[in-house]
PyMOL commands that place a pseudoatom at each C-alpha (Angstrom):
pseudoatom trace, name=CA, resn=UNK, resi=1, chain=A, elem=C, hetatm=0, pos=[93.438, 45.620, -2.394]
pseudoatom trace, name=CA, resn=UNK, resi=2, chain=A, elem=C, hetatm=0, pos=[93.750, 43.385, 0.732]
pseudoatom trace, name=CA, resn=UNK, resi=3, chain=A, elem=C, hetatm=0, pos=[97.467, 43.672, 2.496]
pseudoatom trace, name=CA, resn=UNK, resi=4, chain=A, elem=C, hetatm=0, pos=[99.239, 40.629, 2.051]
pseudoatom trace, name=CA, resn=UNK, resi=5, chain=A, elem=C, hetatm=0, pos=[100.343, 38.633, 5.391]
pseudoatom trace, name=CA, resn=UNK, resi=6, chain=A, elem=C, hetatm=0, pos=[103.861, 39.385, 5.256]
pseudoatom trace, name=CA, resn=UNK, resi=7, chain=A, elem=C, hetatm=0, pos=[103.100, 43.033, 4.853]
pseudoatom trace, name=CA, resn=UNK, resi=8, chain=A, elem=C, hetatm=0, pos=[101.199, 42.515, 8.366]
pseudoatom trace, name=CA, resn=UNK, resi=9, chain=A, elem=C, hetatm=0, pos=[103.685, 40.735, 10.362]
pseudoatom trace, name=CA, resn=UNK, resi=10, chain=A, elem=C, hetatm=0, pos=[106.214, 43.552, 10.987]
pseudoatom trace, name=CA, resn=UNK, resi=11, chain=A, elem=C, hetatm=0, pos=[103.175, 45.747, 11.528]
pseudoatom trace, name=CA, resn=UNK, resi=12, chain=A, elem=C, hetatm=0, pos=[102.182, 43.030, 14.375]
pseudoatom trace, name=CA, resn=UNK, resi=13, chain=A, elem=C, hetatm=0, pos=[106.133, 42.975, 15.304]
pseudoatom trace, name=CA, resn=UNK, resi=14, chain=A, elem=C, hetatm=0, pos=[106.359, 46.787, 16.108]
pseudoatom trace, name=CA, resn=UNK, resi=15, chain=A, elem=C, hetatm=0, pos=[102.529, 47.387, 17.648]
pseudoatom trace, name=CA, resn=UNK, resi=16, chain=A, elem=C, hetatm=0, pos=[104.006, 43.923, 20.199]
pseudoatom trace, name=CA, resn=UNK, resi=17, chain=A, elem=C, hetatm=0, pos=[107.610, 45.612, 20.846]
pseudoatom trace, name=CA, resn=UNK, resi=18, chain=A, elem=C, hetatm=0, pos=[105.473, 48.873, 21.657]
pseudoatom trace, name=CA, resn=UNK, resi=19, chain=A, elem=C, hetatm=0, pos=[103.024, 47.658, 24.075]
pseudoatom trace, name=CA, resn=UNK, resi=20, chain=A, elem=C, hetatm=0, pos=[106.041, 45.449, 25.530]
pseudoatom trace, name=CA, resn=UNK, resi=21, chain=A, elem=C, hetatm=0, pos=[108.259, 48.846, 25.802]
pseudoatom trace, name=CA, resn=UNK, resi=22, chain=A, elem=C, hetatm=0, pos=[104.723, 50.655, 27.294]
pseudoatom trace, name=CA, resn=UNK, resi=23, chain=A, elem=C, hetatm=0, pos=[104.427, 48.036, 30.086]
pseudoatom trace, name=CA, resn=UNK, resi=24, chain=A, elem=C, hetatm=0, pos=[107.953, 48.028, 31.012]
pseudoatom trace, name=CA, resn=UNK, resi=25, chain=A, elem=C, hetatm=0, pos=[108.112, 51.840, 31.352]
pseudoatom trace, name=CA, resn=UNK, resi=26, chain=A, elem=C, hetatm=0, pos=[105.177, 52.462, 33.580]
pseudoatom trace, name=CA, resn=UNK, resi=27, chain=A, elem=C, hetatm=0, pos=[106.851, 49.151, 35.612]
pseudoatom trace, name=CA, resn=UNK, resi=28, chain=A, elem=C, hetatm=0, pos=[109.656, 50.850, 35.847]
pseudoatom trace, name=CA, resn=UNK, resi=29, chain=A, elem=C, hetatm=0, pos=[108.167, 54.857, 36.780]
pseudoatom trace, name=CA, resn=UNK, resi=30, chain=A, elem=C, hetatm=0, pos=[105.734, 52.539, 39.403]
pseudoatom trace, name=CA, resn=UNK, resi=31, chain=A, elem=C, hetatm=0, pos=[108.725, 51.572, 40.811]
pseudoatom trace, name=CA, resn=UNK, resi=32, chain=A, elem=C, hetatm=0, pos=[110.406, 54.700, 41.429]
pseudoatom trace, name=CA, resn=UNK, resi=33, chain=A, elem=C, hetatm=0, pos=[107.382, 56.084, 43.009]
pseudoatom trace, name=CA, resn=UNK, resi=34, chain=A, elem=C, hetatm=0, pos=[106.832, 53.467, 44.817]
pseudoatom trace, name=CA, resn=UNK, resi=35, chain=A, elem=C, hetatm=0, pos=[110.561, 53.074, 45.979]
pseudoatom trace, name=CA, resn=UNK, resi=36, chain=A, elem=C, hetatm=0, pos=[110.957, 56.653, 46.762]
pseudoatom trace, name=CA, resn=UNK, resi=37, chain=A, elem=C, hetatm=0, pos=[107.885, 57.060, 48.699]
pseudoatom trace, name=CA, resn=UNK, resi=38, chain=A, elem=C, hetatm=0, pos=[108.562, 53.894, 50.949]
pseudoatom trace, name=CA, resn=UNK, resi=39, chain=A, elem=C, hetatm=0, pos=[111.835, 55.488, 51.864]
pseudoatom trace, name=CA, resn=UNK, resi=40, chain=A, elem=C, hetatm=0, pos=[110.357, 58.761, 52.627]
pseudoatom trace, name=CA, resn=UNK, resi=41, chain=A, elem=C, hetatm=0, pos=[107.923, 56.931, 55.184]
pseudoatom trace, name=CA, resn=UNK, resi=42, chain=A, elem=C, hetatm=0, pos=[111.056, 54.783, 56.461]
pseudoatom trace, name=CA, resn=UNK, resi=43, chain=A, elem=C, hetatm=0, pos=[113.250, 57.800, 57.059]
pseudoatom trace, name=CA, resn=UNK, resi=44, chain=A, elem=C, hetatm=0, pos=[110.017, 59.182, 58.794]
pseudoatom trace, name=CA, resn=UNK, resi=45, chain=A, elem=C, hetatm=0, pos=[109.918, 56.143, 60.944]
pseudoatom trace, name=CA, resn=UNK, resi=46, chain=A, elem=C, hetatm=0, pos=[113.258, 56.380, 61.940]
pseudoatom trace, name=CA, resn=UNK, resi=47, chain=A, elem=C, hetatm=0, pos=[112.607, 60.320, 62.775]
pseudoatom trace, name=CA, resn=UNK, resi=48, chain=A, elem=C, hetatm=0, pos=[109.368, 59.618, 64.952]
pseudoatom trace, name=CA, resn=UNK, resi=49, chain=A, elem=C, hetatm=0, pos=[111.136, 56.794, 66.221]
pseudoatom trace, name=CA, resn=UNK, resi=50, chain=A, elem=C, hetatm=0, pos=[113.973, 58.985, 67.704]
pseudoatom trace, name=CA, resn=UNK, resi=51, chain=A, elem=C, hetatm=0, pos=[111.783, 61.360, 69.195]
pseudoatom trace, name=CA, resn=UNK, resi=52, chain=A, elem=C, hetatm=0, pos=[109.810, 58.783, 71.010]
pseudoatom trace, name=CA, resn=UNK, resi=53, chain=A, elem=C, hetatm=0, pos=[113.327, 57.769, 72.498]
pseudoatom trace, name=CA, resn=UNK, resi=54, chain=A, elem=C, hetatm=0, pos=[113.715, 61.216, 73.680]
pseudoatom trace, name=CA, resn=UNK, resi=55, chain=A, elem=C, hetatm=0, pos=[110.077, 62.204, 75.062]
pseudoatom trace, name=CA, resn=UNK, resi=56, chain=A, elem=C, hetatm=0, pos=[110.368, 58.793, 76.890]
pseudoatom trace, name=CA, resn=UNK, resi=57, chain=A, elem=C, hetatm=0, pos=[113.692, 59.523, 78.228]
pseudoatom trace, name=CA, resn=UNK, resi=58, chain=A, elem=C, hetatm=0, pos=[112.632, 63.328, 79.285]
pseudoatom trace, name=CA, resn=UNK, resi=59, chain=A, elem=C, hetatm=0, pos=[109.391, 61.956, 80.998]
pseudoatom trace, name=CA, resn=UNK, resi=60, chain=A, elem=C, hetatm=0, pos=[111.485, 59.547, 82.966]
pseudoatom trace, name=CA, resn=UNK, resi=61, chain=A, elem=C, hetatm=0, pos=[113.458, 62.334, 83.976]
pseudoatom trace, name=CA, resn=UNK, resi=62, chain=A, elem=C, hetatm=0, pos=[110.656, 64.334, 85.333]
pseudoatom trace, name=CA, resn=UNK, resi=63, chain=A, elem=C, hetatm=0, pos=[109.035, 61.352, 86.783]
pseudoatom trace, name=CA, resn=UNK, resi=64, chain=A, elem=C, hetatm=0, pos=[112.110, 60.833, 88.862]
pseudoatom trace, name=CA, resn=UNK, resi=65, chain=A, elem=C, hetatm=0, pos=[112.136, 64.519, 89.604]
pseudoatom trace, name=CA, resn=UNK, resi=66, chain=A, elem=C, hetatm=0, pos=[108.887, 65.253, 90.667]
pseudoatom trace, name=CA, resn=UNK, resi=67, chain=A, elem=C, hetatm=0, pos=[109.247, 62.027, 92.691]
pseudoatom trace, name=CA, resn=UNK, resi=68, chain=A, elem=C, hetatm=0, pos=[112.540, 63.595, 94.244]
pseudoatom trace, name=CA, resn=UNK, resi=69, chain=A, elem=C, hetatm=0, pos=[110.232, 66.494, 95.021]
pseudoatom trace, name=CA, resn=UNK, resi=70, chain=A, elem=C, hetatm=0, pos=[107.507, 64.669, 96.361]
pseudoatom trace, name=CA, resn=UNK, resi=71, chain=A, elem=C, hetatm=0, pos=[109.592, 62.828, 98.586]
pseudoatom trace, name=CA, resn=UNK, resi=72, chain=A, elem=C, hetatm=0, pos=[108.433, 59.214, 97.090]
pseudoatom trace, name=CA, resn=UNK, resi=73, chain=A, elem=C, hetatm=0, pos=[109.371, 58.398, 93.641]
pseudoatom trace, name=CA, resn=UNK, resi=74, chain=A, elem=C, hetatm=0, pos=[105.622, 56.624, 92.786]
pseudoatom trace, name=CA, resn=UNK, resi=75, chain=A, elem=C, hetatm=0, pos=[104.279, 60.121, 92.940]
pseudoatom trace, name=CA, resn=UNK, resi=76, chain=A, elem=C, hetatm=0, pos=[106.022, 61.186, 90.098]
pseudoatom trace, name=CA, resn=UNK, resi=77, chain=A, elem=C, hetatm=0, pos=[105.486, 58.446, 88.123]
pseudoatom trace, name=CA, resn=UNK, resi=78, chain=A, elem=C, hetatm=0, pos=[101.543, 58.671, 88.526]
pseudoatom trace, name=CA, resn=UNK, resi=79, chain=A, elem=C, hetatm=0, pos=[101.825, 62.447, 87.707]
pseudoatom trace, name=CA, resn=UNK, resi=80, chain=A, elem=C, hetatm=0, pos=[103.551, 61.600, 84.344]
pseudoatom trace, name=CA, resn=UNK, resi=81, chain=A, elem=C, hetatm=0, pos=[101.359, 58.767, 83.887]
pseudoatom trace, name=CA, resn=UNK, resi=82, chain=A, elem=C, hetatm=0, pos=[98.511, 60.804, 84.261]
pseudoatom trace, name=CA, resn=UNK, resi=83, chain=A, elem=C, hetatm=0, pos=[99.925, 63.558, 81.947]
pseudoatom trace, name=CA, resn=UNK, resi=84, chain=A, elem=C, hetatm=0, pos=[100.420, 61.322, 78.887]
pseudoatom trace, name=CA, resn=UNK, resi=85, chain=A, elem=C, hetatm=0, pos=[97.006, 59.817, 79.285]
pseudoatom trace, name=CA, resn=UNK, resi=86, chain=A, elem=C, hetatm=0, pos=[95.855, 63.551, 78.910]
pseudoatom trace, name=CA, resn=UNK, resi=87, chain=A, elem=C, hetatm=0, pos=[97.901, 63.808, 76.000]
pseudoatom trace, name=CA, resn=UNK, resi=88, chain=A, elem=C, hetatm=0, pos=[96.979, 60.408, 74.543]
pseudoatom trace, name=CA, resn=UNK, resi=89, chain=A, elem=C, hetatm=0, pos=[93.316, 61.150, 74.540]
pseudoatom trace, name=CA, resn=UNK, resi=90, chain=A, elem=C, hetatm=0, pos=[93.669, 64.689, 73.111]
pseudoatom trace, name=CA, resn=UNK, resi=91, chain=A, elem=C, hetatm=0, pos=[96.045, 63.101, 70.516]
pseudoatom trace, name=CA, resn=UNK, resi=92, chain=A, elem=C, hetatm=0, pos=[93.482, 60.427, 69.944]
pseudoatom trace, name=CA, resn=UNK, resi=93, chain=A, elem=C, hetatm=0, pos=[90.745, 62.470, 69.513]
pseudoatom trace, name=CA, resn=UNK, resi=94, chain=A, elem=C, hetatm=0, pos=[92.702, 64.966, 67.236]
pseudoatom trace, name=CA, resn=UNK, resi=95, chain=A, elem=C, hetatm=0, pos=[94.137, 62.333, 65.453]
pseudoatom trace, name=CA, resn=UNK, resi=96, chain=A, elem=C, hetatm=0, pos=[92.847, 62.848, 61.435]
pseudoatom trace, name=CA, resn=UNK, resi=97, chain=A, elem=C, hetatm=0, pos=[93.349, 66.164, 61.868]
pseudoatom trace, name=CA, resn=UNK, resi=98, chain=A, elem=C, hetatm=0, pos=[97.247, 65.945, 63.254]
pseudoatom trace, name=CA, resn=UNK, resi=99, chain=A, elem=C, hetatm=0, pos=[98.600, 62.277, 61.998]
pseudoatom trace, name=CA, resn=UNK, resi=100, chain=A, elem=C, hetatm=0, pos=[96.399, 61.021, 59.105]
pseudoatom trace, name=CA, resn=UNK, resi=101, chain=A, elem=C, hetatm=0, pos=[95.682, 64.144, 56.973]
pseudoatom trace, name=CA, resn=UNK, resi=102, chain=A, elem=C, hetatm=0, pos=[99.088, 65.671, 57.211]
pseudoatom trace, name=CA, resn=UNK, resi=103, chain=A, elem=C, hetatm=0, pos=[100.313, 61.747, 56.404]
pseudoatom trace, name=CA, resn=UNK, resi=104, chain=A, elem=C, hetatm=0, pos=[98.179, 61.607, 53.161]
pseudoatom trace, name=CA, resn=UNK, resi=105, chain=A, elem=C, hetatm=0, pos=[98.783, 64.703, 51.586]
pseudoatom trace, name=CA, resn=UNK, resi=106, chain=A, elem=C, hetatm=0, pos=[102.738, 64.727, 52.291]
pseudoatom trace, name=CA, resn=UNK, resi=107, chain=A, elem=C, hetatm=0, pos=[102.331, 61.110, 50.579]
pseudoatom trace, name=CA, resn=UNK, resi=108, chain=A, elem=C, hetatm=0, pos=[100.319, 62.992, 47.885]
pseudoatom trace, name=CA, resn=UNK, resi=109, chain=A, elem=C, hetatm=0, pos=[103.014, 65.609, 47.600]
pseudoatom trace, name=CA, resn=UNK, resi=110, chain=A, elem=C, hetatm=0, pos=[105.991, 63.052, 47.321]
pseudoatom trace, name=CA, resn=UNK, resi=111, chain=A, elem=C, hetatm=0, pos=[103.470, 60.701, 44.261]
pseudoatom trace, name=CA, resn=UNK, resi=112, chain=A, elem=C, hetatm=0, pos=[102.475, 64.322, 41.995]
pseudoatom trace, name=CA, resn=UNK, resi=113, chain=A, elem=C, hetatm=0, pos=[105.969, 65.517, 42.799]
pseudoatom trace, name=CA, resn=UNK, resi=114, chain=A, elem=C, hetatm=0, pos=[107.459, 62.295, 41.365]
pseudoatom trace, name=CA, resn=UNK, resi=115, chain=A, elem=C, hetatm=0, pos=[105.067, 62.347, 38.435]
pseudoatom trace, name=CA, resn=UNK, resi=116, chain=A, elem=C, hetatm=0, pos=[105.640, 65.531, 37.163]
pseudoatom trace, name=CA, resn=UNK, resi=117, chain=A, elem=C, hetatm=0, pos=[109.713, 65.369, 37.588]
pseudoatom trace, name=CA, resn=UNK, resi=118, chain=A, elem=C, hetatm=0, pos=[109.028, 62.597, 35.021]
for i in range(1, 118): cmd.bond("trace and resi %d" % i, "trace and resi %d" % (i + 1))
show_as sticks, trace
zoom trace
């Protein structure tokens, strides 16, 4: 016996109003992952920001310092100049290891975390 086309319409009705309720679900769980893992890297920013304020300030300080010391203020400046180029290069060298991997797997963390509070 072959279903009659009315008998199919509310069949078509309910599979649509599923796949519609489907899509906007995982819209709306992207979202939230999404929203709460761009604020995590924003608050982050503001964080790294901060203490980039304050190692800039405290190297300024000990610039002018070890320029007081020296007797010429240049001197100082160099030294610190020379200091964060040391630390730049070891930083640059080490940087997978201390900035990227730590950066992907705390982003990691924050996406499973989200997904299985779901």
């Amino acid at each position: 016996m072959k279903p009659k086309p009315e008998d199919t319409i509310p069949l078509m009705d309910d599979v649509e109003q599923f796949v519609k309720t489907n899509v906007e679900l995982y819209t709306l769980r992207g979202t939230g992952i999404a929203t709460r893992v761009v604020s995590s890297l924003l608050a982050s920013l503001v964080v790294w920001a901060l203490v980039f304020i304050v190692l800039f300030m405290l190297g300024m300080g000990l610039a002018l310092y070890i320029g007081h010391l020296m007797g010429n203020m240049y001197s100082g400046f160099l030294l610190m100049a020379a200091a964060f180029t040391l630390i730049t290069i070891f930083v640059y060298f080490r940087r997978y290891k201390m900035i990227r991997k730590p950066l992907m797997n705390g982003l990691i963390t924050q996406i499973l975390k989200d997904k299985h509070n779901d």
